[in-house]
N, CA, C and O of each residue as an XYZ file, in Angstrom:
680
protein
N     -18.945     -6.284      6.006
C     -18.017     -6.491      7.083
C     -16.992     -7.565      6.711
O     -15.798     -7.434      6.979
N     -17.499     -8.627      6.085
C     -16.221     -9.664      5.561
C     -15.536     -9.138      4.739
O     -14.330     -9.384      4.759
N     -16.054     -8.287      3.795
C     -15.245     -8.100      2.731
C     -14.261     -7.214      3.105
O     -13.263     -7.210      2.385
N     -14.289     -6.240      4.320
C     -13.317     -5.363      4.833
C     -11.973     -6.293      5.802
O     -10.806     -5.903      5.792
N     -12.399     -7.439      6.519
C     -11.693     -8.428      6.799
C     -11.064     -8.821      5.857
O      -9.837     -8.719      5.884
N     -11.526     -9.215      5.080
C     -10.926     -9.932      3.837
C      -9.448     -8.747      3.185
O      -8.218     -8.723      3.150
N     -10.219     -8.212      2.916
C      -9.197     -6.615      2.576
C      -8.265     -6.649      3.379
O      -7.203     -7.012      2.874
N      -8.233     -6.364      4.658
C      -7.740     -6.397      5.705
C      -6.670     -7.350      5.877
O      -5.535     -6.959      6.150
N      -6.955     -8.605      5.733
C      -5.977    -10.094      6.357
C      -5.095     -9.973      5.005
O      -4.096    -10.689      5.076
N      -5.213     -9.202      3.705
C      -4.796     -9.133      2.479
C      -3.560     -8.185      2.949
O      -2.480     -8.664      3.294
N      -3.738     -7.270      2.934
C      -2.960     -6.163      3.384
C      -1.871     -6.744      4.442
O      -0.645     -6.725      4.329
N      -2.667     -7.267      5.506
C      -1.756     -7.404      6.738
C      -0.599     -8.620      6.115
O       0.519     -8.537      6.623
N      -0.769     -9.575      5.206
C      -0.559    -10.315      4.529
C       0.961     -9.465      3.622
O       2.184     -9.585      3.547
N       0.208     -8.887      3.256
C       1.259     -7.988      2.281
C       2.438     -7.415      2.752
O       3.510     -7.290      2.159
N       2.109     -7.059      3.950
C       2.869     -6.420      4.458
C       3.909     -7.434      5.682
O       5.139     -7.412      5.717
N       3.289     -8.000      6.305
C       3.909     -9.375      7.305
C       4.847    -10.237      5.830
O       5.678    -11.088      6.149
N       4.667     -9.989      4.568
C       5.029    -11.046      3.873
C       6.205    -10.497      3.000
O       6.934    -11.154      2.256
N       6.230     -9.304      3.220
C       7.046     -7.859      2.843
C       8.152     -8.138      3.118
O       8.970     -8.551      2.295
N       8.491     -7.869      4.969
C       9.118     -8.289      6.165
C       9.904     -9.391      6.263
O      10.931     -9.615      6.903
N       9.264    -10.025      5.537
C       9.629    -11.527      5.633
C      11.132    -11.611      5.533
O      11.617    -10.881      4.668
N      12.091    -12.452      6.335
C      13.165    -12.534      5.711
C      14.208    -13.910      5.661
O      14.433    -14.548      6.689
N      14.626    -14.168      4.742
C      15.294    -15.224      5.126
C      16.148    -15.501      6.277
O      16.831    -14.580      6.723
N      16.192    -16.655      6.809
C      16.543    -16.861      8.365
C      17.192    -18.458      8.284
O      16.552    -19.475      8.019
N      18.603    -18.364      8.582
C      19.252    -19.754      8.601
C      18.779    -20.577      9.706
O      18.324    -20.137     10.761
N      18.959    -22.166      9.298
C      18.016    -22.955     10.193
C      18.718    -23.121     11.344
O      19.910    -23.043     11.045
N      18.582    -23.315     12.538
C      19.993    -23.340     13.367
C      19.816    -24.962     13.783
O      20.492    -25.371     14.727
N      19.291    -25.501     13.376
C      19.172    -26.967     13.734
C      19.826    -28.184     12.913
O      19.474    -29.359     12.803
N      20.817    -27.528     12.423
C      21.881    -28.360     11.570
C      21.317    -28.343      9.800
O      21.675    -29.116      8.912
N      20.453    -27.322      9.714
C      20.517    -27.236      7.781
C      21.361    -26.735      7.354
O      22.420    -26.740      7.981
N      21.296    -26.308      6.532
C      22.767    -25.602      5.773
C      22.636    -24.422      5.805
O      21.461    -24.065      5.716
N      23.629    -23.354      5.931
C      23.480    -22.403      6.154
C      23.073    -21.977      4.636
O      23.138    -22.763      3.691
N      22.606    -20.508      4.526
C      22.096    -19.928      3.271
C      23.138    -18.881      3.246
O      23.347    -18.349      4.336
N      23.953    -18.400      2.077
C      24.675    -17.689      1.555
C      23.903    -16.198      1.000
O      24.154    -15.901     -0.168
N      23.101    -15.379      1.679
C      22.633    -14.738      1.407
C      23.680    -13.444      0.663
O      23.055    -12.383      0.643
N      24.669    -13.355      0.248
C      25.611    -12.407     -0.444
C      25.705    -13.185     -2.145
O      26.019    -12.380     -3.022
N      25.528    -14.225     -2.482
C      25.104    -14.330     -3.618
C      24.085    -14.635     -4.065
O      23.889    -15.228     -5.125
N      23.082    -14.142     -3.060
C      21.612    -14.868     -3.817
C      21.679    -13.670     -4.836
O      22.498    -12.759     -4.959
N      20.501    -14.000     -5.543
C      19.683    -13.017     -6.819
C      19.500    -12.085     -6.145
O      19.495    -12.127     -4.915
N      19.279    -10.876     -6.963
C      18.318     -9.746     -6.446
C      16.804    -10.103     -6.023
O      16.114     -9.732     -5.073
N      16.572    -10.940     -7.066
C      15.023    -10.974     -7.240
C      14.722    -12.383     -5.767
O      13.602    -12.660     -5.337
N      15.692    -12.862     -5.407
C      15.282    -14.064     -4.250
C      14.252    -13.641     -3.117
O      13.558    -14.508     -2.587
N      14.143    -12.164     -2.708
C      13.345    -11.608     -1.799
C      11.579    -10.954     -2.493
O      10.646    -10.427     -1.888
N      11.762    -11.326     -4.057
C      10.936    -10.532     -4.513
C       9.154    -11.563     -4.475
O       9.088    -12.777     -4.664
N       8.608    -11.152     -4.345
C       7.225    -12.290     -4.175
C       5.624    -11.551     -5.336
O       5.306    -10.362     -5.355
N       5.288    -12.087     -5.721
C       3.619    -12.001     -6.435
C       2.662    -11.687     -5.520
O       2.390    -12.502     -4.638
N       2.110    -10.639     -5.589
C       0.863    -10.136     -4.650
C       0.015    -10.188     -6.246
O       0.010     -9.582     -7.317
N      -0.542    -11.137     -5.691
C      -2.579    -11.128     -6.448
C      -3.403     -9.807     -6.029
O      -3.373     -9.255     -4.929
N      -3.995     -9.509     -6.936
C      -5.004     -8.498     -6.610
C      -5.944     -8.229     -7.282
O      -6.188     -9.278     -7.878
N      -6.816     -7.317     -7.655
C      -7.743     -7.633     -8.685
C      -7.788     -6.900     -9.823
O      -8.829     -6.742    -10.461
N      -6.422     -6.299    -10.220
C      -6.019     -5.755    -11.370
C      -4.657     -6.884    -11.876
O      -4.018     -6.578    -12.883
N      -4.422     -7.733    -11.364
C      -4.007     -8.475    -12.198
C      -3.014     -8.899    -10.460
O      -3.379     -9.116     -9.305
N      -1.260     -8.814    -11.392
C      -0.485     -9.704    -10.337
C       0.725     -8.578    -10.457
O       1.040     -8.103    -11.548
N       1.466     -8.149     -9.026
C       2.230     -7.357     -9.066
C       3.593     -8.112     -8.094
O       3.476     -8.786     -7.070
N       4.761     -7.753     -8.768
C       6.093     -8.383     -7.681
C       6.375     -7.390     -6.742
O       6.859     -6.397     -7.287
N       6.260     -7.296     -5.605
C       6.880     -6.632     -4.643
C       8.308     -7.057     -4.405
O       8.510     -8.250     -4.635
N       9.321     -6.368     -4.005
C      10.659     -6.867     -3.657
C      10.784     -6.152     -2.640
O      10.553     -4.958     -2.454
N      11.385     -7.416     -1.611
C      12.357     -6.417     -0.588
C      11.052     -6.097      0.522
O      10.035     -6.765      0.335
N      11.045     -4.928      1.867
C      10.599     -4.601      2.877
C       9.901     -3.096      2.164
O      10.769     -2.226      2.096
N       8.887     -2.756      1.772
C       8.841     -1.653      1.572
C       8.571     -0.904      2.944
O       8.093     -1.040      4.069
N       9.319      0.143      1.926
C       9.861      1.284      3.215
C       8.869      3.083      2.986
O       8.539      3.936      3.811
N       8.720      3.000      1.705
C       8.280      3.919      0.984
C       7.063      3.979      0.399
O       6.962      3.979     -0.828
N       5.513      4.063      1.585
C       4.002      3.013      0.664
C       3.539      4.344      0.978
O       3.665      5.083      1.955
N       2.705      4.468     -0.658
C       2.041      5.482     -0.741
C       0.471      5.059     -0.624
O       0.310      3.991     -1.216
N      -0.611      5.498     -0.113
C      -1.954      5.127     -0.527
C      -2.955      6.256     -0.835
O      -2.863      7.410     -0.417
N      -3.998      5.722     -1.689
C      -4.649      6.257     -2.603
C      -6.182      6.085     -2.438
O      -7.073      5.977     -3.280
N      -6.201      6.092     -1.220
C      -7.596      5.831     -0.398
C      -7.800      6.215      1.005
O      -6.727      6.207      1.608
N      -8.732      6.526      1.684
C      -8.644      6.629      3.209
C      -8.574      5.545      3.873
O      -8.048      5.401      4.977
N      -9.496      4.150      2.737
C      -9.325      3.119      3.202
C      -8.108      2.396      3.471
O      -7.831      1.813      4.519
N      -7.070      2.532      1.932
C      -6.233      2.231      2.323
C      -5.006      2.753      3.312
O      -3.969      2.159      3.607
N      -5.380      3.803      3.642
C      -4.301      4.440      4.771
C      -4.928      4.096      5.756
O      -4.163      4.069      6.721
N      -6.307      3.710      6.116
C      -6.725      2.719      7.707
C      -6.308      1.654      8.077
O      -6.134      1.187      9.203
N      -6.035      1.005      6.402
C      -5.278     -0.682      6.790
C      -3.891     -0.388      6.863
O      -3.429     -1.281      7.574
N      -2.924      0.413      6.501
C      -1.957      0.433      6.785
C      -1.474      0.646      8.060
O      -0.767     -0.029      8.809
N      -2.250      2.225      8.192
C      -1.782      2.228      9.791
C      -2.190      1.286     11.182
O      -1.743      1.220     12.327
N      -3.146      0.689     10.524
C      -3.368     -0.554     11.233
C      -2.476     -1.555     11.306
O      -2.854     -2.362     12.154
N      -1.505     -1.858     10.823
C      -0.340     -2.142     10.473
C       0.875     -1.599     11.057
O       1.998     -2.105     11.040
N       0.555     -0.660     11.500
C       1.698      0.268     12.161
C       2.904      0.438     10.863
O       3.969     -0.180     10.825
N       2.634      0.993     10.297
C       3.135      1.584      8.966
C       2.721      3.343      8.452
O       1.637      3.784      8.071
N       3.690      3.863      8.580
C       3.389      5.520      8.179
C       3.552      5.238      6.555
O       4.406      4.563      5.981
N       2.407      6.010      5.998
C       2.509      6.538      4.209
C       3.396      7.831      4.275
O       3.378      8.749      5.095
N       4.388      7.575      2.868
C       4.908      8.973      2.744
C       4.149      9.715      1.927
O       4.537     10.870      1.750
N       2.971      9.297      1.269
C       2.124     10.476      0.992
C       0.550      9.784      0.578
O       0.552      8.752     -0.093
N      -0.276     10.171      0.848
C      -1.649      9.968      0.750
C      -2.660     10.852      0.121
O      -2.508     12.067     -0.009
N      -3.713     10.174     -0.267
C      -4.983     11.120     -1.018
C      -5.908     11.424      0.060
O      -5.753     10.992      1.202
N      -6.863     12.162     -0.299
C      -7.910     12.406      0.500
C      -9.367     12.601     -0.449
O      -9.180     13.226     -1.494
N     -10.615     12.191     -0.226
C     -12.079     11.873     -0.587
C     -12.361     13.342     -0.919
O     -12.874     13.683     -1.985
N     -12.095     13.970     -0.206
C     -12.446     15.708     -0.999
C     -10.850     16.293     -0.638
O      -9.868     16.003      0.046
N     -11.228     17.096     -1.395
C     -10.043     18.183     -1.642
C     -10.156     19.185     -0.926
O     -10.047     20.360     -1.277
N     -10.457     18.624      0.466
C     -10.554     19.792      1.437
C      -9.216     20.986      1.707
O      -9.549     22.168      1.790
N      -7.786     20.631      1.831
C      -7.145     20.894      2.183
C      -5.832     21.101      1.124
O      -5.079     20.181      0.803
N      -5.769     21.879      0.861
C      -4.550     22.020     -0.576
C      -2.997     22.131     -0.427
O      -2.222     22.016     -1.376
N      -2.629     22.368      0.865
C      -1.373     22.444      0.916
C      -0.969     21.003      0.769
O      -1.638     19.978      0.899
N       0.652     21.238      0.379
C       1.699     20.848      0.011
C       1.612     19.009      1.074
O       1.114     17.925      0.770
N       1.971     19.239      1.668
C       1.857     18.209      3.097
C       1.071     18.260      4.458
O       1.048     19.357      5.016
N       0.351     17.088      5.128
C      -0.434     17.233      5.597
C       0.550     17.351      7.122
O       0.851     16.546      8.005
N       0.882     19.033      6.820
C       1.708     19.300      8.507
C       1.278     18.982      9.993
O       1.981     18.946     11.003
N       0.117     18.793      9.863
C      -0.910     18.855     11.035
C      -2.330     17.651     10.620
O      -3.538     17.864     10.511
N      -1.512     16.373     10.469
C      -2.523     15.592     10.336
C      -3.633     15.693     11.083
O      -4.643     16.118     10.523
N      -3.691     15.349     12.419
C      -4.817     15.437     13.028
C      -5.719     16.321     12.853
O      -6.871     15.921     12.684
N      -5.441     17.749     12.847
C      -6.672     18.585     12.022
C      -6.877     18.264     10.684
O      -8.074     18.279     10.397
N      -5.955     17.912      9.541
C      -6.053     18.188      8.303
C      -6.959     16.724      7.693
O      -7.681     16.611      6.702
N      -6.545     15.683      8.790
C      -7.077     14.339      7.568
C      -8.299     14.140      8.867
O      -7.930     13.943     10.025
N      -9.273     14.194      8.618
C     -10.375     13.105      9.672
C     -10.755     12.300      9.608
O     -11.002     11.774      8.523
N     -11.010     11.767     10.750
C     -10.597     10.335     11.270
C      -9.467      9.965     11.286
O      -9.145      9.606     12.418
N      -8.591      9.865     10.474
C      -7.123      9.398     10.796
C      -5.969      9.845     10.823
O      -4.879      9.463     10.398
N      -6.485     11.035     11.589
C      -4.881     11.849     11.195
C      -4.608     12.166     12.450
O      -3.786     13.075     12.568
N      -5.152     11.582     13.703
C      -4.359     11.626     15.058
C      -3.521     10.165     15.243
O      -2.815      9.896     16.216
N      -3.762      9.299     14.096
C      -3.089      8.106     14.331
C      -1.365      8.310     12.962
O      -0.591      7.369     12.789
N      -1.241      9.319     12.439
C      -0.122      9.338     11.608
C       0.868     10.234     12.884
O       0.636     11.222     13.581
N       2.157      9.207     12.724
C       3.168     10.162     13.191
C       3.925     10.847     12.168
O       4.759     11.660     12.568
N       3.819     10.710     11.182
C       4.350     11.675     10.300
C       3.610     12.862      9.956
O       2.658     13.330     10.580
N       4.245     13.395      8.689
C       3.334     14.376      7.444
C       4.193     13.934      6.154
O       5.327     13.927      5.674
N       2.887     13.579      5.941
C       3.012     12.935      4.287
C       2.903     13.705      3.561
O       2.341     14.794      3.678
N       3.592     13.117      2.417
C       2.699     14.603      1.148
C       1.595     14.397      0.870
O       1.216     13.230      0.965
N       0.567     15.508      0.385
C      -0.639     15.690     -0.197
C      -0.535     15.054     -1.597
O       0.258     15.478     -2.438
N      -1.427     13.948     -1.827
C      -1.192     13.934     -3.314
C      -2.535     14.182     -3.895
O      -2.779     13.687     -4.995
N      -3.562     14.992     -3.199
C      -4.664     15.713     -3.931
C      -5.267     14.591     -3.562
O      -4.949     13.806     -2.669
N      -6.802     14.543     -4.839
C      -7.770     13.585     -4.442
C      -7.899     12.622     -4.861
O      -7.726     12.496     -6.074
N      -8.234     11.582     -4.124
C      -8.142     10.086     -4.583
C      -8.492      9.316     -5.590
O      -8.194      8.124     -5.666
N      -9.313     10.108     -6.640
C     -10.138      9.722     -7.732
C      -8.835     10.321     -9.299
O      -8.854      9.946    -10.471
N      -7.983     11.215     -8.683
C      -7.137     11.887     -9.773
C      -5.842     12.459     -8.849
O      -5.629     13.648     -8.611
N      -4.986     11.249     -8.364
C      -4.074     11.835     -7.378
C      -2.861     12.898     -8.121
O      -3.003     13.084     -9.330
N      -2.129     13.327     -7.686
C      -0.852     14.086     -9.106
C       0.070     13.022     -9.097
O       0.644     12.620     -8.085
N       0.225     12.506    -10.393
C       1.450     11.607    -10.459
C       2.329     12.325    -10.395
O       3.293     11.813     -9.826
N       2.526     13.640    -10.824
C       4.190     14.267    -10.751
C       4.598     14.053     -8.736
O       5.735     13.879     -8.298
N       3.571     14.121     -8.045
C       3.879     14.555     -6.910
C       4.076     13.017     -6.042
O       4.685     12.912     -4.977
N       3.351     11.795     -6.844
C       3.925     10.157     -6.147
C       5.309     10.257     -7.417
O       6.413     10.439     -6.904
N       5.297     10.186     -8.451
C       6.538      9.756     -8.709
C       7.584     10.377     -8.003
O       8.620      9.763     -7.746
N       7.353     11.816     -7.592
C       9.121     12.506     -7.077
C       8.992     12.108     -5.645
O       9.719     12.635     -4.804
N       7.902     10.999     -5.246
C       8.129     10.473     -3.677
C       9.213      9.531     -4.028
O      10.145      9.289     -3.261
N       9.046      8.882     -5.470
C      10.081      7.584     -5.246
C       9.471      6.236     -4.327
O      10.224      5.392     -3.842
N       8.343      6.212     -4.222
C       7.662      5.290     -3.501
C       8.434      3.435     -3.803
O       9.228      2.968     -4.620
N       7.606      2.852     -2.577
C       8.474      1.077     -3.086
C       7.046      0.627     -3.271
O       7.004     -0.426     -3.908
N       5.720      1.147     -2.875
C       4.574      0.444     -3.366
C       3.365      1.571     -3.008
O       3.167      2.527     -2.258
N       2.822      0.937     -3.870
C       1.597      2.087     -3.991
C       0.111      1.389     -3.954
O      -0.323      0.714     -4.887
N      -0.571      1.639     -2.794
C      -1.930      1.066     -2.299
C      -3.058      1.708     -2.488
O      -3.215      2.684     -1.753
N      -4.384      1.335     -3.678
C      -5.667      2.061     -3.426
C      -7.013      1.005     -3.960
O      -7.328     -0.144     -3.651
N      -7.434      1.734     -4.636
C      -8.973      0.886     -4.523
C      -8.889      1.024     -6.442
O      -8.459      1.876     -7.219
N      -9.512     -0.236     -6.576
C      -9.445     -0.416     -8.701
C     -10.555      0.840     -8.521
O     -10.075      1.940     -8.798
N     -11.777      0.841     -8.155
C     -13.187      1.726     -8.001
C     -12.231      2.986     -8.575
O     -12.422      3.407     -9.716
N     -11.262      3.520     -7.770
C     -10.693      4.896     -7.997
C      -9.986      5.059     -9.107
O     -10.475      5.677    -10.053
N      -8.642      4.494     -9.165
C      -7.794      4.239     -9.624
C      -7.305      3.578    -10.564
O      -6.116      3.546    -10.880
N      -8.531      2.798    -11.259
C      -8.012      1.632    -12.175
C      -7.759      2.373    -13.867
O      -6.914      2.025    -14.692
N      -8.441      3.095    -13.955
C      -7.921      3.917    -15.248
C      -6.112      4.368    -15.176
O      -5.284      4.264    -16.081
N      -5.932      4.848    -13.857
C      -4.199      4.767    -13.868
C      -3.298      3.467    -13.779
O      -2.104      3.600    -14.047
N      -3.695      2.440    -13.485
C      -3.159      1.416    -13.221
C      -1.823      1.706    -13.580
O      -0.879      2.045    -12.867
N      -1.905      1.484    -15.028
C      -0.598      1.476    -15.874
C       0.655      2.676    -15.282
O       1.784      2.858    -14.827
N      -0.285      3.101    -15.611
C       0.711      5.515    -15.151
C       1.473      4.790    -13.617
O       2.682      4.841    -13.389
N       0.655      4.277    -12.888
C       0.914      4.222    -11.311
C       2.017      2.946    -11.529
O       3.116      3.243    -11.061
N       1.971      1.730    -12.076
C       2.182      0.511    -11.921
C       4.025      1.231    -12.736
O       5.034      0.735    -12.234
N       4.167      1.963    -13.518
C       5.291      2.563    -14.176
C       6.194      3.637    -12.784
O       7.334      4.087    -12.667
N       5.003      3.673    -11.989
C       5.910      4.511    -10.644
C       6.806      3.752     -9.616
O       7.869      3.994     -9.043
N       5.946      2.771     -9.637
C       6.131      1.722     -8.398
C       5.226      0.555     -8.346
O       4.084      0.856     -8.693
N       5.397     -0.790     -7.992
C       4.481     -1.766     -7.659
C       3.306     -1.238     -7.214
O       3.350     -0.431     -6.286
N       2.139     -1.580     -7.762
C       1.019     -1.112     -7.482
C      -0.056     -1.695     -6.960
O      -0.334     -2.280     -8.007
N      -0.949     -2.055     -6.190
C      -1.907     -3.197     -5.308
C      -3.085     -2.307     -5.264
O      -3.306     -1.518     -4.346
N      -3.999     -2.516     -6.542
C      -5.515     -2.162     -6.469
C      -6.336     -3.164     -6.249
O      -6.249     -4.233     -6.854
N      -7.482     -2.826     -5.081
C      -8.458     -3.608     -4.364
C      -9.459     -3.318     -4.918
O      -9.660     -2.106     -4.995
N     -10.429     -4.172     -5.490
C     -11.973     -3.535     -5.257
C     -12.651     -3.351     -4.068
O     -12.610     -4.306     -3.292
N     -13.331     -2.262     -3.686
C     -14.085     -2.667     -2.253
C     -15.350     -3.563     -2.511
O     -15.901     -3.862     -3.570
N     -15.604     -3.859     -1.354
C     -16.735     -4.792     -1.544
C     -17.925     -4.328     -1.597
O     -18.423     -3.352     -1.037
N     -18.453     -5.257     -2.467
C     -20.109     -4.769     -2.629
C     -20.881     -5.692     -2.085
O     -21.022     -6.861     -2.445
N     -21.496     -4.992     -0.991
C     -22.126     -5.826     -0.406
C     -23.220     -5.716     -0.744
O     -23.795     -5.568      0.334
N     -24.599     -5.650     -2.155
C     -25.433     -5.536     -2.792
C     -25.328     -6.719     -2.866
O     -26.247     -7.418     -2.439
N     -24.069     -7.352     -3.485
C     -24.199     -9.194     -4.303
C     -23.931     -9.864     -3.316
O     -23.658     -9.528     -2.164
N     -24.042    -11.128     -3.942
C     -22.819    -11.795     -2.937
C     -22.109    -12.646     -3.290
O     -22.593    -13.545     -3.977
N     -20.610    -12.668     -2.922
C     -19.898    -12.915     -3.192
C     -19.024    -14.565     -2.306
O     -18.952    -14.618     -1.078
N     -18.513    -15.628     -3.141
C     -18.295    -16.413     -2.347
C     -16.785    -16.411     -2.399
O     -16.263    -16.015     -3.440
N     -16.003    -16.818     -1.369
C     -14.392    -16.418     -0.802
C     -13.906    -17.521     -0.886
O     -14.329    -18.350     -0.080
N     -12.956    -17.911     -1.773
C     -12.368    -19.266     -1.963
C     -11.365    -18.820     -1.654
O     -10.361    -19.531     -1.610
């Protein structure tokens, strides 16, 4: 249960920190010239446990690669433009009819995402031609693609927790 919190305040983190935007002080600082900052002035380091990835900017475009991670998102109030699924129940193209097609969470998507197959071997041809701005799943699944995925888009692999050991949270 912590470790899904933990996951959780990470994500919400990620995403609240996404958002973020610069904001002039109105209490007599100086104003900020936001037309010549850098590109990179909005861009920030998300830690994770495949190493360290820069996000830039508000992503607009998050793909995930887990059921888990499409629970924390939409918990978030954030639609994926395309997602995996734990079996390969369902083969079409896009999930037109979430609520029948994904269970458990597919009466909470207002969209239809694309199908990107199953979560253990998603199709990269089918996240790269999303054009995604970040891409969310679990190392457990995914960590053999890291690289393939991390070449698509910023990439944020989680381990889930094992709650066999235990683990202390600094």
């Amino acid at each position: 249960m912590v470790g899904w919190l933990v996951l959780s305040v990470l994500t919400a983190g990620l995403i609240v920190g996404c958002g973020l935007a610069i904001s002039n002080d109105s209490g007599g600082g100086a104003a900020v010239d936001t037309s010549t900052q850098s590109l990179t002035s909005d861009c920030r380091v998300i830690e994770h446990d495949l190493g360290e990835t820069e996000v830039c900017g508000q992503p607009q475009k998050v793909v995930t690669l887990s059921l888990h991670t499409l629970d924390l998102l939409l918990s978030l109030d954030t639609q994926p433009v395309g997602c995996t699924m734990t079996l390969d129940v369902y083969r079409g193209e896009v999930f037109d009819k979430p609520a029948q097609q994904i269970p458990y969470l597919g009466d909470r998507l207002t969209t239809q995402p694309v199908n990107l197959g199953n979560d253990h071997a998603p199709s990269l041809e089918k996240l790269a031609m999303l054009k995604p701005d970040l891409i969310l799943g679990e190392a457990s699944r995914n960590a053999d693609e890291y690289s393939l995925l991390s070449q698509i888009a910023p990439t944020i692999l989680w381990r889930r927790w094992d709650f066999g050991k235990s683990r202390s949270i600094d």
